[in-house]
C-alpha positions, 0 to 999 in steps of 0.5 A: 836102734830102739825106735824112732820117735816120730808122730805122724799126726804131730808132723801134719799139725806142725805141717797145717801151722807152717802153711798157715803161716806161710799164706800170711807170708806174702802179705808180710813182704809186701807190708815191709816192702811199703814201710821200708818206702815209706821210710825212704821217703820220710827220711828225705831228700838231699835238698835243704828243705827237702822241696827246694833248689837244686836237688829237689826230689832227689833222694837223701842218703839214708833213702839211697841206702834203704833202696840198696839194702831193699836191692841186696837182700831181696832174693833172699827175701823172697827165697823165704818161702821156697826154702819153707816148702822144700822144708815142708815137703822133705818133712812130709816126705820124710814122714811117709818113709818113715812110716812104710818102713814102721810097716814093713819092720813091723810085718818082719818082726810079726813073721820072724816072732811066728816062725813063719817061713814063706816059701816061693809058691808053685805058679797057680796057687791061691791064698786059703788052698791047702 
């Protein structure tokens, strides 16, 4: 294997712009949340006229059908922003690993490239002894 191509600094920016984004994400729910009312409520009702007769204030069928829609996709709705973090954090974390392990490769190359053979040290010895 040749390497990876991962940049640390490169998956902190792309981290920073996805939480960015994801502190708007609320404000973008509830803003569609209220256009879809709003919808609803432009389109009417069943009675003619929309403020007389029988059915006066009931809702019409294409406000029916928005509130369904609204009621059927609202958990993936809001699982959004879950997935975006489980996301964020596996990248992070990914990262991290990644980056240990550039380490530690890294020190055993440097060791097998020097020759170096550490050998288990008697009990009491200190570093920078002879």
């Amino acid at each position: 294997m040749k390497g990876w191509d991962i940049s640390p600094p490169g998956v902190g920016t792309v981290v920073s712009h996805v939480g960015t984004v994801m502190s708007a994400l609320e404000g973008i729910i509830e803003a569609y949340s209220g256009d879809v009312q709003g919808a609803a409520t432009a389109a009417g009702t069943l009675a003619p006229g929309g403020a007389s007769g029988p059915h006066k204030g009931q809702a019409g069928l294409v406000a029916a059908a928005l509130a369904e829609f609204m009621e059927g996709t609202a958990d993936e709705l809001m699982s959004v922003g879950v997935r975006v973090g489980r996301s964020v954090n596996g990248a992070v974390e990914a990262t991290m690993a990644y980056q240990a392990g550039d380490i530690e490769m890294a020190a055993e190359v440097q060791r097998r490239a020097a020759g170096v053979v550490v050998p288990d040290m008697p009990a009491g010895w200190k570093a920078g002894r002879q």
